[in-house]
C-alpha positions as CSV (number, residue, x, y, z in Angstrom):
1,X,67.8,-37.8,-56.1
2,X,65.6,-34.9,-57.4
3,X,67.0,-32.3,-59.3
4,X,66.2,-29.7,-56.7
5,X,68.4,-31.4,-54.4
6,X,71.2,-32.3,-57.1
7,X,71.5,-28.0,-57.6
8,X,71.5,-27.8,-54.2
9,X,74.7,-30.3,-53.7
10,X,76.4,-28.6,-56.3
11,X,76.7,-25.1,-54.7
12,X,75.9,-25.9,-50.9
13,X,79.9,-25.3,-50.1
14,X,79.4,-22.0,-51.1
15,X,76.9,-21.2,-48.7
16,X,79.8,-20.2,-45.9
17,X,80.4,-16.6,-47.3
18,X,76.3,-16.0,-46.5
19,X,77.8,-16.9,-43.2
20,X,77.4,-14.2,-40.1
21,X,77.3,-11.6,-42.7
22,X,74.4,-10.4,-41.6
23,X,74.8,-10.2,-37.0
24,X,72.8,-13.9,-36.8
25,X,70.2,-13.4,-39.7
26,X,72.1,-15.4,-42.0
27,X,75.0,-17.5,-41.0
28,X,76.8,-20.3,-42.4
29,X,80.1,-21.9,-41.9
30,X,80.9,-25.5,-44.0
31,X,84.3,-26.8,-45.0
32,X,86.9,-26.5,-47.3
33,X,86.0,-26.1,-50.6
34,X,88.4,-29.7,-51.3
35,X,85.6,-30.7,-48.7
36,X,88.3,-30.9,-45.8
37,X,87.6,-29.2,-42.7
38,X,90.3,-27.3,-40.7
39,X,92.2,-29.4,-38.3
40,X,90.7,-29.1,-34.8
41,X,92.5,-29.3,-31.0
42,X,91.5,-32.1,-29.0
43,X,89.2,-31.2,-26.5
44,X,86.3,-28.7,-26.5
45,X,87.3,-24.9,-26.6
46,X,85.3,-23.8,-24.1
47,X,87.0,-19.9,-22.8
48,X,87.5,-19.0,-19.2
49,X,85.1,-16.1,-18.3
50,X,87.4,-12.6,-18.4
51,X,86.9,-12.0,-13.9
52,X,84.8,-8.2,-15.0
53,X,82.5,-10.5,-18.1
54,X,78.8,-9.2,-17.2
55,X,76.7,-12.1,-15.4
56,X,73.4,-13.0,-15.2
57,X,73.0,-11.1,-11.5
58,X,70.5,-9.2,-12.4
59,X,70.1,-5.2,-12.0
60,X,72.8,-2.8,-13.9
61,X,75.0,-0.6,-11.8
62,X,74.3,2.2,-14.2
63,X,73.1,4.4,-11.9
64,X,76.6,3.8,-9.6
65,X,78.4,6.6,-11.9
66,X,76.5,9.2,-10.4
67,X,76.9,8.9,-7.1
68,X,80.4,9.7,-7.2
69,X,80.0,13.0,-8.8
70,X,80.9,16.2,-6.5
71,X,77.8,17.8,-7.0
72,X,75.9,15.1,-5.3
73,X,77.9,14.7,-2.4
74,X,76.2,16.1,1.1
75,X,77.8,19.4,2.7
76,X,80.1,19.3,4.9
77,X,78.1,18.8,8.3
78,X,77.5,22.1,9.5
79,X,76.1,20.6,12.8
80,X,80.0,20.7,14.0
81,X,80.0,24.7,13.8
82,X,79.4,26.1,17.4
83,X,76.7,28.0,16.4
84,X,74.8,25.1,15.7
85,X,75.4,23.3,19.1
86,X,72.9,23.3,21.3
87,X,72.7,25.5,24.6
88,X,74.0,23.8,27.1
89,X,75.6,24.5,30.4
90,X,79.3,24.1,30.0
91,X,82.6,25.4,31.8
92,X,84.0,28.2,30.1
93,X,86.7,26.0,29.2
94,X,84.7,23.8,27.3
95,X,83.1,26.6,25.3
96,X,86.6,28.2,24.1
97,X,87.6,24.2,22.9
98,X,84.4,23.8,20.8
99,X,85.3,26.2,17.9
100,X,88.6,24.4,17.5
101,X,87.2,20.8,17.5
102,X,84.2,21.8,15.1
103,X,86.7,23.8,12.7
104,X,89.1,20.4,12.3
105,X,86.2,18.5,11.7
106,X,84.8,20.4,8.7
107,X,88.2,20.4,7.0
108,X,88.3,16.7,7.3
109,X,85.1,15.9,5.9
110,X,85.1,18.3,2.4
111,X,84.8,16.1,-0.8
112,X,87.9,15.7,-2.2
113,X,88.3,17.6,-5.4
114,X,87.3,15.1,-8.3
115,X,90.3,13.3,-10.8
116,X,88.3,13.7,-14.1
117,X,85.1,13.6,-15.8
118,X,82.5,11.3,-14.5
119,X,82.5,7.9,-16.2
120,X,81.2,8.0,-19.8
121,X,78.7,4.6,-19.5
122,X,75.9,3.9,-22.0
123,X,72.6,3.2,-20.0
124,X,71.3,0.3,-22.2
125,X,67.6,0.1,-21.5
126,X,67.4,-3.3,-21.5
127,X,69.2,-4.1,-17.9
128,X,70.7,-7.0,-16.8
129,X,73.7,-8.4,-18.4
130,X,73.7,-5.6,-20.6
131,X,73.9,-2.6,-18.6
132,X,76.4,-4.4,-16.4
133,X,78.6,-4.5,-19.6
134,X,77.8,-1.3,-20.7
135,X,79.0,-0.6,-16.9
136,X,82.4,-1.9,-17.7
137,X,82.7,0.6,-20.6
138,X,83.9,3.6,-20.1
139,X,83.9,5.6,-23.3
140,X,85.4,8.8,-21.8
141,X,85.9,11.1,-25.0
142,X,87.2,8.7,-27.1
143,X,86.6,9.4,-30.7
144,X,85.6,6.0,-31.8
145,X,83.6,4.5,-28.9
146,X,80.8,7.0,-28.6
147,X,77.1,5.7,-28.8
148,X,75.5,8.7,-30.8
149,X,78.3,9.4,-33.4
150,X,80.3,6.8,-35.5
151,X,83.3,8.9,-35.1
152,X,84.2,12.4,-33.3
153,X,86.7,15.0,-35.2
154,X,90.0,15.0,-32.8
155,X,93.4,16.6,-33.1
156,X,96.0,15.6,-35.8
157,X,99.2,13.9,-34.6
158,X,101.5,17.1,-35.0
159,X,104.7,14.6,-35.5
160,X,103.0,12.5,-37.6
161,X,106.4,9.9,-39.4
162,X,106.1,7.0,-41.6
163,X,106.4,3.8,-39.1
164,X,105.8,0.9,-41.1
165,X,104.4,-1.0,-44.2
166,X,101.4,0.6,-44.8
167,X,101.9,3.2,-42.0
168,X,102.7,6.2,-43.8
169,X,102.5,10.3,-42.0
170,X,99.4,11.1,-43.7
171,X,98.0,7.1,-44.7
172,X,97.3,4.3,-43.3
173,X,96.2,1.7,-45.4
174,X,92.7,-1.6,-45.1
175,X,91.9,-3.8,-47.3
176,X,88.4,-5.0,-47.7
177,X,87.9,-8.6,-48.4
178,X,84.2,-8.6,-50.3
179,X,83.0,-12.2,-51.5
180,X,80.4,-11.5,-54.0
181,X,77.4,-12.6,-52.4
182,X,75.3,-11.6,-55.1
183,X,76.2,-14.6,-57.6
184,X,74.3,-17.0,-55.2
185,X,71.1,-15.4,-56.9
186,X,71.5,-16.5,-59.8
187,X,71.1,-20.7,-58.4
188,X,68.3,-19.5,-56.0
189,X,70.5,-19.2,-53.1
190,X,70.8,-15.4,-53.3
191,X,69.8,-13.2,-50.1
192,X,69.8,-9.9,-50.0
193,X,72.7,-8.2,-48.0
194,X,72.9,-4.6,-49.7
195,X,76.1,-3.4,-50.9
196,X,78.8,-3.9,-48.1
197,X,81.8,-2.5,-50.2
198,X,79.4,0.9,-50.7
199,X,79.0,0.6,-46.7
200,X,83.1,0.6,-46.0
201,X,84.1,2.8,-48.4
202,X,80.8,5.4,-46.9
203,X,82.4,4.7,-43.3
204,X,85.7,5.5,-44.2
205,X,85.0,8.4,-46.4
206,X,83.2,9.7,-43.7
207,X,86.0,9.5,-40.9
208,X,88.3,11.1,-43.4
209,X,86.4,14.0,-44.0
210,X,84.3,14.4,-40.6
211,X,86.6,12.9,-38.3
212,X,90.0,14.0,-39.6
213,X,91.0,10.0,-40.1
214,X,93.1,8.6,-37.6
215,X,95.3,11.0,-35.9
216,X,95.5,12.7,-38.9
217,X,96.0,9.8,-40.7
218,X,93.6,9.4,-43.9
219,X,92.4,5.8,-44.3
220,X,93.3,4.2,-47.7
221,X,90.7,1.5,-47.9
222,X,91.0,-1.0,-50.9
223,X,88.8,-3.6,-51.8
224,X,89.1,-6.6,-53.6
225,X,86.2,-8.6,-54.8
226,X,86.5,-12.5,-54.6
227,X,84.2,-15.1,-55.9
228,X,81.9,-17.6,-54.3
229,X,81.3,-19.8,-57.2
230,X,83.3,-22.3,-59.4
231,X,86.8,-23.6,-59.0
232,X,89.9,-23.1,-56.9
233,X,87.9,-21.3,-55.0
234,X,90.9,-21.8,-52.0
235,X,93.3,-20.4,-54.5
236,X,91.4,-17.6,-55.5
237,X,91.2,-16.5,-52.0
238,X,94.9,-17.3,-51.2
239,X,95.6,-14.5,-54.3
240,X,93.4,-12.3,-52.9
241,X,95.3,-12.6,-49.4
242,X,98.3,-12.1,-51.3
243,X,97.2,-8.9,-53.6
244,X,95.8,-7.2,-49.9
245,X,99.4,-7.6,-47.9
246,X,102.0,-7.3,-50.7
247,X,100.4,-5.4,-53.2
248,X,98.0,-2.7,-50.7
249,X,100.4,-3.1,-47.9
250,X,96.8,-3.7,-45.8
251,X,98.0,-3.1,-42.1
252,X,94.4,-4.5,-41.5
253,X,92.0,-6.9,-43.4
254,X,88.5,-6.8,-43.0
255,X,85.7,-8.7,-44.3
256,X,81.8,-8.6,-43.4
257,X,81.1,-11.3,-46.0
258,X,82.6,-14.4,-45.4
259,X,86.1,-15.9,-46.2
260,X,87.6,-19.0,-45.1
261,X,89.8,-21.9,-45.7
262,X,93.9,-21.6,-45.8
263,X,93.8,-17.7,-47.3
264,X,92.5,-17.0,-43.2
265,X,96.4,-18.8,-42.4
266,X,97.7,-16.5,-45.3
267,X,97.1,-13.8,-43.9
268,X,97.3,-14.3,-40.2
269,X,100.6,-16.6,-39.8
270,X,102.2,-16.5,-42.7
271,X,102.0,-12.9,-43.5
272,X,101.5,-11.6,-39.5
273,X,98.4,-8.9,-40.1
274,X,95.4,-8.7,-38.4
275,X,92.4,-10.5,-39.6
276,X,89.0,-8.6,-38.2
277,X,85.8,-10.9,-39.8
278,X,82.4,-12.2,-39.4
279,X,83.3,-15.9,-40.0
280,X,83.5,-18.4,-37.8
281,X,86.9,-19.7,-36.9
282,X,88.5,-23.5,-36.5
283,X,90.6,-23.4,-32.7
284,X,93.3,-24.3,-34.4
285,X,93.4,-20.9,-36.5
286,X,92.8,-18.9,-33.9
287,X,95.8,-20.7,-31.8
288,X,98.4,-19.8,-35.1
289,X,97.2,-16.1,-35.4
290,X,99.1,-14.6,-32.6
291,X,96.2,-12.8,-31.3
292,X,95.7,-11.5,-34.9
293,X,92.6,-13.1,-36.1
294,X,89.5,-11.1,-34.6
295,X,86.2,-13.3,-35.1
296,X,82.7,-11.7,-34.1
297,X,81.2,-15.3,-33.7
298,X,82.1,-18.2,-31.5
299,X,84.7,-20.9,-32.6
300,X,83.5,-24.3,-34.1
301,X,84.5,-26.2,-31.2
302,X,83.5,-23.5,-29.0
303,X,80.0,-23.7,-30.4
304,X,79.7,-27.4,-29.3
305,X,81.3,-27.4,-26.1
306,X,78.9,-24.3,-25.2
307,X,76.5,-26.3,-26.1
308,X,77.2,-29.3,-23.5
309,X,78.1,-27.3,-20.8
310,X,75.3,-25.0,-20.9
311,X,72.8,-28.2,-20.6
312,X,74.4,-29.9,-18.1
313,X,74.6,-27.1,-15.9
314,X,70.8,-26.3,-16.8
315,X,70.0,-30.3,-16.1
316,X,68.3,-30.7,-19.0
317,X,69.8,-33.8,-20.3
318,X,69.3,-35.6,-16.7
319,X,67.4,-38.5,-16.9
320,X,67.8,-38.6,-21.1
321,X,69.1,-40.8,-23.9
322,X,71.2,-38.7,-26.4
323,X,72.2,-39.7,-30.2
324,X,74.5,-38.2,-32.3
325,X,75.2,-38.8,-35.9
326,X,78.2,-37.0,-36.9
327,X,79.0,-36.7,-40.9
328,X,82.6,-38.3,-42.0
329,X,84.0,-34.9,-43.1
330,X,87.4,-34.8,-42.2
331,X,87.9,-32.5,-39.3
332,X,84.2,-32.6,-38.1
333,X,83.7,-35.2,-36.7
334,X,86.5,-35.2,-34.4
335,X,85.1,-32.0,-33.5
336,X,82.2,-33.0,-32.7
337,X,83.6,-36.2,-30.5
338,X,86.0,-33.8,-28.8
339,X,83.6,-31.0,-28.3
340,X,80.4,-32.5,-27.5
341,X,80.6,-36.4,-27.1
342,X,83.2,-36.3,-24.6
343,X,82.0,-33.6,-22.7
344,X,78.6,-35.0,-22.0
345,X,80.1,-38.4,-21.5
346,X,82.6,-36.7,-19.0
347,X,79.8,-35.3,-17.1
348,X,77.5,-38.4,-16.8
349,X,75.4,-38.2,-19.7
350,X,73.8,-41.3,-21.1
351,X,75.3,-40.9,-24.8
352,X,74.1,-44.2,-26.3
353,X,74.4,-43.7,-29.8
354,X,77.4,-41.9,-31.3
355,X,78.0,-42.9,-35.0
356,X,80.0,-41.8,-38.6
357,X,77.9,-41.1,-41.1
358,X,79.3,-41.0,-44.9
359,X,79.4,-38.2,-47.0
360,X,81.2,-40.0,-49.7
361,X,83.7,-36.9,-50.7
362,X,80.1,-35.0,-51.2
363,X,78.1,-32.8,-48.9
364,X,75.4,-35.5,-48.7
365,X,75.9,-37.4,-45.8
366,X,73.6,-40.2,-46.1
367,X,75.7,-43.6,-46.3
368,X,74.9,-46.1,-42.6
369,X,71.6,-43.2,-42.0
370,X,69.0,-45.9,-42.1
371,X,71.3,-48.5,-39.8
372,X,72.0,-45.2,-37.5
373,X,68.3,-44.3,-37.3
374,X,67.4,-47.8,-36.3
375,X,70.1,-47.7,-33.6
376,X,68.4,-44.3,-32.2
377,X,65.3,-46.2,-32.0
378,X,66.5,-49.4,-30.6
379,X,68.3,-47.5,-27.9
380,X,65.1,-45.6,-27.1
381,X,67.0,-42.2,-28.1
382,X,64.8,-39.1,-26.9
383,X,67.4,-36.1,-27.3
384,X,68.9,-36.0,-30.5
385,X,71.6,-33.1,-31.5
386,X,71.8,-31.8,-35.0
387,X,75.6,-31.2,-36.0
388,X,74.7,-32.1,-40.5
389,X,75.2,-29.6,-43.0
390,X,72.6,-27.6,-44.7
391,X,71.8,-30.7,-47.1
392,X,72.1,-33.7,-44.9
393,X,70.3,-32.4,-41.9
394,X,66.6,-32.5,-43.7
395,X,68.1,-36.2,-45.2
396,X,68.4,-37.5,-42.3
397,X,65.1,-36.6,-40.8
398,X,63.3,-37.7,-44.0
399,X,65.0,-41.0,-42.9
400,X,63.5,-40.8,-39.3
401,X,60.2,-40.6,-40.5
402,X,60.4,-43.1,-43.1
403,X,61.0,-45.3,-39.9
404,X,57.9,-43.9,-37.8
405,X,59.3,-41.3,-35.8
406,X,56.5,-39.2,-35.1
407,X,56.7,-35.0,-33.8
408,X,57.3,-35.1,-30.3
409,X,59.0,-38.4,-30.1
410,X,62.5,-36.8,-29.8
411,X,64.1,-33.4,-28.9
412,X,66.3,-31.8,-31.0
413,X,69.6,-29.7,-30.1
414,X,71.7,-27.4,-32.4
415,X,74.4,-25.0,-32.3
416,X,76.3,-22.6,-34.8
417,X,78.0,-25.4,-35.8
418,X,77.3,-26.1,-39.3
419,X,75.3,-23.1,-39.4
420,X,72.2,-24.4,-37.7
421,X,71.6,-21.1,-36.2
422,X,71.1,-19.5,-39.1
423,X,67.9,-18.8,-40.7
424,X,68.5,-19.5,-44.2
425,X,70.1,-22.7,-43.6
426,X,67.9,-24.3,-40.7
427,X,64.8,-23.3,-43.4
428,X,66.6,-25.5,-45.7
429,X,65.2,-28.4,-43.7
430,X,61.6,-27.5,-45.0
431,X,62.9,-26.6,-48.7
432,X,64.5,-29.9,-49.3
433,X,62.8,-32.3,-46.2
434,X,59.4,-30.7,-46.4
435,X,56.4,-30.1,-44.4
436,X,56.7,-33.4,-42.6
437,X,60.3,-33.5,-41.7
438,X,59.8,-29.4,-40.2
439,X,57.1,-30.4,-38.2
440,X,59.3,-33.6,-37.3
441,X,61.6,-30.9,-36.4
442,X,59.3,-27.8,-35.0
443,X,60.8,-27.1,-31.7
444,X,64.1,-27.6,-32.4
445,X,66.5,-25.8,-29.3
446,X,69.4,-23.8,-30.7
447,X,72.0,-21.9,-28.8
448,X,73.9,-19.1,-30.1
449,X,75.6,-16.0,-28.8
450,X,73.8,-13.5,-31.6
451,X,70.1,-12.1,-31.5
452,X,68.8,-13.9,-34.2
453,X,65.3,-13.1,-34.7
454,X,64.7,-10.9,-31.7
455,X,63.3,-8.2,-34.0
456,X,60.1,-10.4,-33.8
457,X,59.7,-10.7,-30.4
458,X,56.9,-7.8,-28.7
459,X,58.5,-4.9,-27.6
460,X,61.5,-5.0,-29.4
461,X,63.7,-1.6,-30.0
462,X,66.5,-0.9,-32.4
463,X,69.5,-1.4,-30.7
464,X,71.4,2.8,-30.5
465,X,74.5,1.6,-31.7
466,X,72.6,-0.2,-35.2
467,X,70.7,2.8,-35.7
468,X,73.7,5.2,-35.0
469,X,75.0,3.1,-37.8
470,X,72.7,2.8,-40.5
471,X,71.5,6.5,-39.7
472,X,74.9,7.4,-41.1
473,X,75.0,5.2,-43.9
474,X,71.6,6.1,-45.0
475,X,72.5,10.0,-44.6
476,X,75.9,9.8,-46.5
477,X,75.5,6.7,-49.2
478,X,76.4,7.6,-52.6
479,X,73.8,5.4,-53.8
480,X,71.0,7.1,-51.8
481,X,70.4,3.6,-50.0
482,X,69.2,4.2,-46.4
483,X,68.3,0.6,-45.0
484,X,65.8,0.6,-41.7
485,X,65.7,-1.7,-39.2
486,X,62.0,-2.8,-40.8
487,X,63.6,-3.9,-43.8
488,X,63.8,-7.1,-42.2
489,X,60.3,-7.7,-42.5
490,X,61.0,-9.3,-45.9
491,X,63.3,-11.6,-45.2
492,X,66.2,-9.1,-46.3
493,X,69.0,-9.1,-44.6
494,X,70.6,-5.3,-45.4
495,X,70.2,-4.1,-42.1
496,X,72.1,-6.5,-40.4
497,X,74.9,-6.3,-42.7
498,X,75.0,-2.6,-41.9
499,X,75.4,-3.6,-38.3
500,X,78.5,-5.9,-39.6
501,X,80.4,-3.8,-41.4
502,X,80.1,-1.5,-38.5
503,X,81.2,-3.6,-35.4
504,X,84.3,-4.7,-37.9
505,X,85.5,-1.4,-39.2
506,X,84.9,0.8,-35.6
507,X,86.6,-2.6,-34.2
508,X,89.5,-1.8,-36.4
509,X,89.3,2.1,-36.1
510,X,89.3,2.0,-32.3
511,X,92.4,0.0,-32.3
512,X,94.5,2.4,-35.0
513,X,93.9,5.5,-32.8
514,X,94.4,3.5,-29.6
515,X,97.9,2.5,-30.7
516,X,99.3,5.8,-30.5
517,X,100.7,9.1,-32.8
518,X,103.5,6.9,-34.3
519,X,102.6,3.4,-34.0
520,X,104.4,0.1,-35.9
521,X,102.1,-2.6,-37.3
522,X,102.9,-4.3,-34.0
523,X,101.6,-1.9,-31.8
524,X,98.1,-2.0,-33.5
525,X,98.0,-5.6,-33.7
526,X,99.1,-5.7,-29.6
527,X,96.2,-2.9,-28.9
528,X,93.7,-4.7,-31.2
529,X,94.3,-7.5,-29.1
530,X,93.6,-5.7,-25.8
531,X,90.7,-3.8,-27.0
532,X,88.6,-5.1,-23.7
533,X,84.4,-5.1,-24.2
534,X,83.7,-3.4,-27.7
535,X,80.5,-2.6,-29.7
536,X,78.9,-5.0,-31.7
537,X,76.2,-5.9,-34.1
538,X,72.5,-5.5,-31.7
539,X,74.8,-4.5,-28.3
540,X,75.7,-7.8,-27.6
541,X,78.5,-8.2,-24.7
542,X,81.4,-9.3,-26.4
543,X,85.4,-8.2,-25.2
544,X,88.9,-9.0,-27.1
545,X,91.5,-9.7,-25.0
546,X,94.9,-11.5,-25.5
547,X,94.1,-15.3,-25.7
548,X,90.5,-14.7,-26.5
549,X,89.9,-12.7,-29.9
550,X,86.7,-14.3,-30.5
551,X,84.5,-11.7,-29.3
552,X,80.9,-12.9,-27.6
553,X,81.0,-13.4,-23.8
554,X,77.8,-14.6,-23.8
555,X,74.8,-17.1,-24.8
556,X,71.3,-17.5,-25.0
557,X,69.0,-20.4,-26.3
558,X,66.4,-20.0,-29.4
559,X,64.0,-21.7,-30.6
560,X,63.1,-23.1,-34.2
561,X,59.5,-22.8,-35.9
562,X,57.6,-24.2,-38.4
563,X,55.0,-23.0,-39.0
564,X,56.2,-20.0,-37.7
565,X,53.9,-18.5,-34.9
566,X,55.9,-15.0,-34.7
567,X,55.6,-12.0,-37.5
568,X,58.0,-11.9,-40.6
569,X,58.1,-15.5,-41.0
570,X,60.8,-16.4,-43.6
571,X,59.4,-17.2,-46.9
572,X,60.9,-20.8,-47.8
573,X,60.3,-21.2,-52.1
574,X,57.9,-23.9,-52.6
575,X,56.3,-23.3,-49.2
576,X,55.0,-19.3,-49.3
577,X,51.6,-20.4,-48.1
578,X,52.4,-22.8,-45.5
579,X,54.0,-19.6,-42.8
580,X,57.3,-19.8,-43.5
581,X,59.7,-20.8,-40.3
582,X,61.5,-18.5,-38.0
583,X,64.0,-18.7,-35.1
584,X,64.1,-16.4,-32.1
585,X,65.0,-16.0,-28.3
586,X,63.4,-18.0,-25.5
587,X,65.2,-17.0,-22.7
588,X,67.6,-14.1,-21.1
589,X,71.3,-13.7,-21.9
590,X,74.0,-15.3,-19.1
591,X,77.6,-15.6,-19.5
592,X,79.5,-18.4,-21.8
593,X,80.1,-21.6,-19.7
594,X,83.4,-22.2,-18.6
């Protein structure tokens, strides 16, 4: 094993807090650091569609909200008036009705006097499932759902009483959760994020003095900084659970950053707060919360079973031979036989090879690779899904070619799980399998629910709620950092983290004012749970709802590059001159599969 690789194995668990930091741009989500993966449910976790979840239909209804408006509705007919009848001969008697008939008639048909406002609905210019979820939002006045402003100043509570831990009359109290991101530079897995603990504490300093906090109610945001690197890493976090609930009295946690393992149960089930983060969840976590735990991405089961259903129902696997080589991890791959075996089996697909491959305790799955290759040719295998980690994936393709498999030969599958959506970890697979094992895997179809890479595509605007943003951040940073949307150019990754810490906090924010003058930690965590669609990181339709606190309602398939054809490849080191690789969008949005 080469000493590049060796470094890599010894720090590739910590790759999960680069995670969905950054809205798609950098993702990762691995085990345990004891190299155990959370328990998983049984079968796929594939949600039910919400009945008002935008579809793929086609035109918005934007324009709907207008034509309710008074002003727009046609006067009352006037050709009911008797002076507007024509001449006609008539008895006398007939003339003397006329007035009386045409004077009912004009009473009956007056517009009734309008409710309220007119709905409050964002246009987005993009159409389609975007402005019909933009449709099902109306924003009315609310303070912390308008598009142009981060927050609007609104009346102070005037009874304002201490409710709960953490709920005082003039406080209420968040904890940020910051994994230090930064330490990954110094073993050449560093990426550049910004400062997200200067982008909370900005936001919230902001709504205190702008926006007169919550109700009145000044935030009291602490932050606790947790590390990424060395030991006990699950302990570490467990104390940092443990210092936000009993030592900050946090009435909501927040991360943008990453953080996984038990301290998510910590703080969730054992200790009954709300949980709003970036990081993907297990099913199982999600089930224990009680509606607490609020995830921007999909769950790891739900990633695969998305997957599966989203082919069948496309037909793309008809006619195909599938293998799947599933590392020994605990917990994955019974996910992966739960949540993507079974439910192509169940629905007719030919899924000839399915095998264990061993990890040995490590996070190099290599041990029965060559026999499993040989199987995928034997079998005549021509659709093969990718569900390894960031090491063994470019292992095992170094292992196809060393037995002839050629590009073309096979088409490869991925999801979020194990982070294959992610840029920095799918370019891993040129870093440490190199030029021939990208081009083995050039091609490679992903699908995802974020917008990674769409910032290359032609035509591409900044999305209004991103710029709203980082517009503020920029204007009001105490360090003077102002991070554009052509940052990104570089392979940087501050913009997207602005986004982040954005949907999280407003996600959070929205629910605090929504609960009421006086409310008790429960009544925040019961509204957070029925928040309905909210904002998020590029506009992306997404909706919380009891049952379902993972946010995104919806998918879309992208496509992996080498050498990448797009602008802003991603520089892989080693391989600056050979055009980096890149992922981006192929297709149009449509709703999850059910």
């Amino acid at each position: 094993m080469s000493p590049r690789l060796r470094s890599a194995l010894a720090i590739v668990l910590s790759l999960a807090f680069v995670a969905a930091a950054c809205g798609g741009e950098v993702s990762v989500s691995v085990d345990d650091d004891e190299g155990t993966a959370a328990p998983t449910t049984a079968a796929p976790a594939v949600s039910e569609p919400d009945a008002d979840e935008p579809d793929d239909s086609g035109e918005a209804p934007a324009e709907e909200t207008t034509t309710t408006e008074p002003d727009d509705e046609p006067e009352a007919p006037a050709t009911t008036e008797p002076d507007d009848e024509p001449e006609a001969p008539a008895t006398t008697d007939e003339a003397d009705e006329e007035p009386e008939a045409s004077e009912e008639e004009t009473t009956t048909t007056e517009p009734a006097e309008p409710e309220g406002p007119p709905p409050n609905i964002y246009n987005d210019p993009r159409g389609g499932v975007f402005a019909e979820y933009q449709a099902s939002m109306d924003r009315g006045d609310h303070p912390f759902m308008q598009i142009d402003a981060f927050c609007n100043a609104h009346p102070a509570a005037a009874d304002r009483v201490a409710t709960d831990k953490g709920i005082e009359a003039d406080t209420i109290k968040i904890t940020h959760i910051r994994s230090k991101l930064e330490d990954f530079a110094a073993i050449g897995f560093g990426t550049d994020v910004g400062d997200p603990a200067e982008m909370f504490e900005t936001f919230v300093t902001y709504v205190n003095e702008q926006c007169g906090g919550i109700r009145g109610r000044m935030i009291d945001l602490h932050t606790i900084h947790v590390d990424v690197l060395g030991d006990q890493l699950d302990e570490i976090r467990n104390a940092a659970c443990i210092e936000a609930i009993e030592d900050n009295d946090a009435v909501i946690i927040v991360n943008s950053s990453g953080f996984q393992g038990s301290a998510t149960l910590c703080i969730v089930e054992e200790n009954e707060t709300a949980f709003v983060t970036v990081q993907p969840q297990p099913e199982e976590f999600m089930n224990r919360s009680g509606d607490r735990l609020i995830t921007m991405t999909p769950t790891a089961e739900e990633a695969l079973g998305w997957l599966a259903l989203d082919l069948i129902q496309r037909g793309e696997l008809d006619g195909k031979t599938v293998g799947i080589a599933a590392p020994d991890t605990p917990g994955q791959y019974e996910a992966v036989e739960a949540g993507l075996v079974n439910v192509l089996r169940d629905n007719g697909v030919n899924v000839a090879v399915f095998d264990k491959v061993g990890c040995g305790g490590t996070v190099a799955c290599t041990e029965g690779a060559v026999d499993t290759v040989g199987r995928f040719r034997s079998e005549g295998v021509d659709v093969i899904f990718n569900v390894f980690n960031v090491i063994s994936a470019p292992l095992f393709l170094v292992e196809m070619l060393n037995q002839g498999y050629q590009p073309g030969d096979v088409q490869f599958y991925a999801s979020d799980f194990n982070s294959q959506a992610a840029e920095i970890v799918a370019s891993k697979i040129l870093q440490f399998g190199g030029v021939e094992a990208a081009a083995l895997y050039n091609g490679a179809r992903i699908m995802d629910s974020r917008d990674v890479g769409a910032y290359r595509l032609e035509g591409y605007e900044p999305r209004a709620f991103n710029e709203m943003c980082t517009d503020l951040y920029g204007a009001y940073s105490p360090s003077g950092a102002n991070h554009e949307s052509e940052d990104r150019h570089d392979g940087n990754s501050r913009y997207g983290m602005v986004g982040s810490v954005c949907t999280v906090l407003r996600t959070a924010l929205r629910a605090l004012y929504d609960a009421g003058d006086n409310p008790t930690r429960a009544d925040v965590y019961a509204t957070l749970a029925n928040l309905g669609p909210i904002d998020t990181n590029e506009m992306v339709p997404g909706s919380i709802r009891p049952g379902k606190t993972r946010v995104p309602d919806v998918i879309h398939n992208l496509v992996w590059e080498f050498p990448c054809t797009k602008p802003y490849g991603l520089p892989v080191p080693g391989f600056e001159d050979s055009g980096g690789t890149c992922i981006y969008p192929i297709d149009e949005y449509r709703p999850a599969p059910s």
